[in-house]
C-alpha positions in Angstrom: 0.0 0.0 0.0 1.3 3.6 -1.2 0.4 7.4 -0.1 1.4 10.2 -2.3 1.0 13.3 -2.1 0.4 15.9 -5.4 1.9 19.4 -5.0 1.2 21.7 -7.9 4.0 23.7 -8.9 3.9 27.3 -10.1 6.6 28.8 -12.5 8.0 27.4 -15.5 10.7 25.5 -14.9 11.1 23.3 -18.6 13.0 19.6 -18.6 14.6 18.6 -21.3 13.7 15.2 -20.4 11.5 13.7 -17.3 11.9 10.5 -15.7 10.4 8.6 -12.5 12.9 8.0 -9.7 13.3 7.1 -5.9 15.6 8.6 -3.5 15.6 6.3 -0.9 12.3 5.1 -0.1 10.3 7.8 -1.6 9.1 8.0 -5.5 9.4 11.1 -6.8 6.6 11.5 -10.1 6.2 14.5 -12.5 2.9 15.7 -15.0 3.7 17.3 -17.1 2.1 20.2 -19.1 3.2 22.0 -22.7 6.5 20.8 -21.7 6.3 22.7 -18.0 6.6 20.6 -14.7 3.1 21.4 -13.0 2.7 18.6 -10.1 5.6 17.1 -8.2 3.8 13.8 -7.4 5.8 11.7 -3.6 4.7 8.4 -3.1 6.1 5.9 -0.3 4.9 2.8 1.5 2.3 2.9 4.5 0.8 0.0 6.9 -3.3 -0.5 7.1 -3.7 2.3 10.1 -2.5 5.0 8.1 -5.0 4.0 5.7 -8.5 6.8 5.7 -11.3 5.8 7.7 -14.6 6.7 6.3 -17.6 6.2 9.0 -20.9 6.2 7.1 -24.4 7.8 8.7 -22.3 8.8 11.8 -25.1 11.0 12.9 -28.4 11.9 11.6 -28.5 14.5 8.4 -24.5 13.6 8.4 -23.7 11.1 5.0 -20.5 10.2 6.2 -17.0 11.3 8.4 -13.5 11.1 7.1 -10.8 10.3 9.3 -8.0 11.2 7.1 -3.9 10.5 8.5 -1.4 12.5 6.9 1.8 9.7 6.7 4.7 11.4 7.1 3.8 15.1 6.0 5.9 17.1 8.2 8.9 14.9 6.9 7.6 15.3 3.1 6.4 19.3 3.9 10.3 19.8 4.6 11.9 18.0 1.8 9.4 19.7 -0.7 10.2 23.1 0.8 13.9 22.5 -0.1 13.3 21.4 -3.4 11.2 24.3 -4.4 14.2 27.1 -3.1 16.6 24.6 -5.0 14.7 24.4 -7.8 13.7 28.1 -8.0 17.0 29.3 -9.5 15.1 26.9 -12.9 11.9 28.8 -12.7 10.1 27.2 -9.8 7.7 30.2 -8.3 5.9 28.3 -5.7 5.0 25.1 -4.6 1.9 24.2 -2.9 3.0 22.4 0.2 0.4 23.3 2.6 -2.4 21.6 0.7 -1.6 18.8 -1.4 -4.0 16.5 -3.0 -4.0 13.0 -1.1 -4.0 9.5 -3.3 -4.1 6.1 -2.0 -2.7 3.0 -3.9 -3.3 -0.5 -3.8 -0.4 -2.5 -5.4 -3.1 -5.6 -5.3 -6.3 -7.0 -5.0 -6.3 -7.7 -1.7 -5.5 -4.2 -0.7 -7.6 -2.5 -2.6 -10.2 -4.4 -0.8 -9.2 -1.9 2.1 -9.3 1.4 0.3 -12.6 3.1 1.2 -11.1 6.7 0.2 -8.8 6.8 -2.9 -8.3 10.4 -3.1 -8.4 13.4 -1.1 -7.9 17.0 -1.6 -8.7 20.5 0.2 -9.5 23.6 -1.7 -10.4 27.3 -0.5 -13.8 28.9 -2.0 -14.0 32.5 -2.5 -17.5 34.2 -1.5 -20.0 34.3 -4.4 -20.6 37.1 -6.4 -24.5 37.6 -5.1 -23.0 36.9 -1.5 -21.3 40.4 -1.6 -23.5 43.1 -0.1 -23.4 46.3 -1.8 -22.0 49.1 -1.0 -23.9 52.8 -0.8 -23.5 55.1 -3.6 -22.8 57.9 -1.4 -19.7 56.2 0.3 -18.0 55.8 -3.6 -18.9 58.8 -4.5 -17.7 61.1 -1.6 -14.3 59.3 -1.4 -14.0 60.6 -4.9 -14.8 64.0 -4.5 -12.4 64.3 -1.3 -9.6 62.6 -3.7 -10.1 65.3 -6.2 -10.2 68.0 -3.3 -7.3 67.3 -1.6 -4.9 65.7 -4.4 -2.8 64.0 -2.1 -2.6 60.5 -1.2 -2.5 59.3 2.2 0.0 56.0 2.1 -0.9 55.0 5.0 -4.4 53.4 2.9 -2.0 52.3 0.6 -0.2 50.4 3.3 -3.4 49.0 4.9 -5.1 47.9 1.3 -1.1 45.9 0.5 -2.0 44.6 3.7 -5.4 43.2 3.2 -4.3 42.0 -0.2 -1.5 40.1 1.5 -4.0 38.6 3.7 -5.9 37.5 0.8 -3.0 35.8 -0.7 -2.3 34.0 2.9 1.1 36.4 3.2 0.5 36.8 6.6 4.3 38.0 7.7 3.5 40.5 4.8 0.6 41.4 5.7 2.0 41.9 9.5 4.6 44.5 8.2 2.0 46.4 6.2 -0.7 46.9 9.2 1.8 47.6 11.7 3.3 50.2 9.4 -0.2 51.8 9.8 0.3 51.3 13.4 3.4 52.9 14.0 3.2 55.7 12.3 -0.1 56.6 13.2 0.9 56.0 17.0 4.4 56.5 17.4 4.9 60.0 16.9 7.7 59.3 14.7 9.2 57.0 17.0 11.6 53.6 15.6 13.3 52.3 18.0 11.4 49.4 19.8 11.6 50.8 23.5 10.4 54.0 22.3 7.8 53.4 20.0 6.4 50.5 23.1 6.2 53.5 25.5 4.6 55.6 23.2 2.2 52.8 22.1 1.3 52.8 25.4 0.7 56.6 26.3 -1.8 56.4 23.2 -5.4 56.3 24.9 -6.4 56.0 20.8 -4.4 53.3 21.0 -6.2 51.4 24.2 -9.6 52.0 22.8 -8.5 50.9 19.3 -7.4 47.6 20.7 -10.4 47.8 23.6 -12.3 47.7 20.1 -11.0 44.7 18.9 -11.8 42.4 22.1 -15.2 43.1 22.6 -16.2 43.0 18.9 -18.4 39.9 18.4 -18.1 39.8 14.8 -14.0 39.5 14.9 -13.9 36.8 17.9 -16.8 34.7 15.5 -14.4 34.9 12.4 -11.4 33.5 14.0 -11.1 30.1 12.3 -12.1 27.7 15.2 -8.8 26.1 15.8 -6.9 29.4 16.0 -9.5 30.3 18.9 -7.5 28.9 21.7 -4.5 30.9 20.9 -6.5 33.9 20.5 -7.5 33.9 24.1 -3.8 33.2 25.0 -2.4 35.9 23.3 -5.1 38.4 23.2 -8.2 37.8 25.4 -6.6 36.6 28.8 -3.5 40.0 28.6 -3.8 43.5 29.7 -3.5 46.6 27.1 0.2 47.1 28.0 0.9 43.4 27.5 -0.9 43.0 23.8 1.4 46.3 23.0 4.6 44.7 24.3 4.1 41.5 21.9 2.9 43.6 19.6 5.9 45.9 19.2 8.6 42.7 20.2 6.3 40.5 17.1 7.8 43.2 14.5 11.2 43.4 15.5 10.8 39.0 15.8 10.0 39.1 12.8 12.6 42.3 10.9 15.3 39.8 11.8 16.6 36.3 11.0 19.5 34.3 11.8 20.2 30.3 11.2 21.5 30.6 14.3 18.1 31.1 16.2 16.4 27.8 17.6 13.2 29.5 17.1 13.5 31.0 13.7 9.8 32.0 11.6 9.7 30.7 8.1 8.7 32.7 5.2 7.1 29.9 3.6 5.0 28.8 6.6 3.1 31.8 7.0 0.0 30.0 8.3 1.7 30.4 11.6 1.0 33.9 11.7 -2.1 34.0 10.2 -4.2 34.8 13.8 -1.3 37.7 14.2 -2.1 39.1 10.7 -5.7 38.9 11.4 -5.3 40.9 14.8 -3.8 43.2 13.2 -5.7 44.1 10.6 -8.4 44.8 12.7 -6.2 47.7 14.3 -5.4 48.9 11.3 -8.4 48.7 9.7 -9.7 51.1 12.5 -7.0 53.6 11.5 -7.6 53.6 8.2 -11.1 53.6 8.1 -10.9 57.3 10.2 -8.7 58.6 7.6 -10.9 57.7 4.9 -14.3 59.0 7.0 -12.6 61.7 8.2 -12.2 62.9 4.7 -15.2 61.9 3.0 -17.3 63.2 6.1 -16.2 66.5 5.1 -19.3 68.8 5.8 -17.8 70.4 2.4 -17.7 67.1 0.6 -21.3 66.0 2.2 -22.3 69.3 0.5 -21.0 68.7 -2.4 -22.5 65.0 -2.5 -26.2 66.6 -2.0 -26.0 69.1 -4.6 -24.8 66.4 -6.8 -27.9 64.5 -6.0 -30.1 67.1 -6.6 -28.8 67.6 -10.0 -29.6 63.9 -11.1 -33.1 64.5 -9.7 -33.3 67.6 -11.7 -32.0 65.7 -14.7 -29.0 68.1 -14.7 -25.2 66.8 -16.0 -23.4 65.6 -12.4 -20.7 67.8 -12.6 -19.0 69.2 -9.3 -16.7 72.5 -9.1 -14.1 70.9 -6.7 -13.0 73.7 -3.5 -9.4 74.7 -4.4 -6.6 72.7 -3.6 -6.3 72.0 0.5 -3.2 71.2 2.0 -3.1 69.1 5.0 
């Protein structure tokens, strides 16, 4: 009886020729596709315990539960990890190590006897289109007119949208760096150095309620994947202000440097691991930026500007606005 695993490969990294082979006891297998390597395929020998389980009518309204091992994944996990850095310098982009598809293989009748589950696989969904609520007309449209007002950009959106987007893309060290950007310069008063920018984290009263904010929203502790709940009350729930502001502060500069000689190094292609951080953090900066943005676009001016745009498309007038002159902040 076999497992392998399937990693897709990004990139194009071109063979001149492709064979199977085994290193030790693991097969290494390669598809192919308009001459590009696309899936690095692992295979090695497992006993009967390592096999799926599938449990039919476990409970009523449930068709069936899948008790799925992973053989030796850590052990493959690393090995594919090096070969897609040593294999990157041929085209290699990415390979998918985190979610592999699953095979089972019987190498004879009487083990495919045992194989209830011959393939497995895990895929993300994105939200449907219709799922998307939309948004009011007025808060497009009076971002707009603020934007052609004040003709100057505020990176400090820029920084939280690279952020979100990183999140997106599950570049959750990224996406750290980007919202605590927001953070530090919003709070620090110009502030770098880590004691410094810590004590005036801590003088911020902002600051407090901003992360005060965060722990009693309902809506953020109910999207907190279920198994990252448990760590969320260790790092977040059960710690004062002060304490959530030291981690905070000590999680950037963690994470700004990297030795080989650190036992407990991060990895930059496991950032899974930081993915309850990123999310904490997002929600900080999100609060930041979303002032910024309202501050600008609740603009009496701008408001007035919105209404008398209104009333011309009521009238049946062109929706054309004379923007105030040039504002500096």
């Amino acid at each position: 009886m076999r497992c392998r695993y399937i990693f897709d490969v990004t990139g194009r990294i071109k063979p001149q020729q492709i064979v199977p082979f085994t290193v030790d006891e693991f097969l290494f297998e390669f598809q192919i596709e308009r001459g590009f390597i696309k899936k690095i395929c692992v295979s090695f020998e497992i006993t009967n315990p390592e096999l799926p389980v599938v449990t039919r009518n476990p409970k009523p309204g449930v068709a069936l539960h899948l008790n799925v091992t992973s053989p030796r994944i850590e052990e493959v996990e690393e090995i594919m990890r090096q070969i897609e850095g040593m294999l990157s310098f041929w085209g290699v982009e990415e390979i998918n190590v985190r979610t592999p598809k699953y095979e089972w293989i019987a190498e004879n009748d009487e083990e495919k006897k045992k194989i209830e589950l011959h393939n497995f696989s895990v895929t993300t969904k994105e939200i449907e289109d219709h799922e998307i609520p939309p948004v009011s007309f007025d808060l497009i449209a009076r971002p707009i007119i603020a934007s052609v007002r004040d003709k100057q950009h505020n990176v400090l959106l820029s920084f939280n949208k690279r952020g979100r987007v990183d999140v997106i893309n599950h570049d959750y060290i990224e996406a750290i760096y980007n919202f605590y950007f927001v953070i530090e310069s919003y709070y620090a008063g110009g502030k770098n150095k880590n004691y410094a920018v810590e004590k005036e984290f801590k003088a911020s009263k902002h600051l407090a309620n901003n992360i005060n904010g965060v722990l009693r929203d309902p809506n953020f502790i109910i999207s907190i994947p279920e198994e990252l709940r448990e760590k969320y009350k260790k790092l977040y729930l059960n710690k004062n202000i002060d304490s959530i502001i030291k981690d905070l502060v000590n999680l950037r500069g963690y994470l700004h440097h990297y030795s080989t000689k650190r036992k407990d190094n991060w990895h930059p292609d496991k950032q899974h691991e930081y993915k309850l951080e990123a999310y904490f953090l997002e929600k900080i900066s999100h609060n930041v930026a979303f002032g910024i943005m309202m501050s600008g676009a609740s603009d009496q001016d701008i408001i007035t500007q919105y209404e008398d745009l209104v009333k011309k498309n009521e009238n049946g007038e062109p929706l054309t606005i004379k923007s105030s002159p040039f504002k500096s902040s």
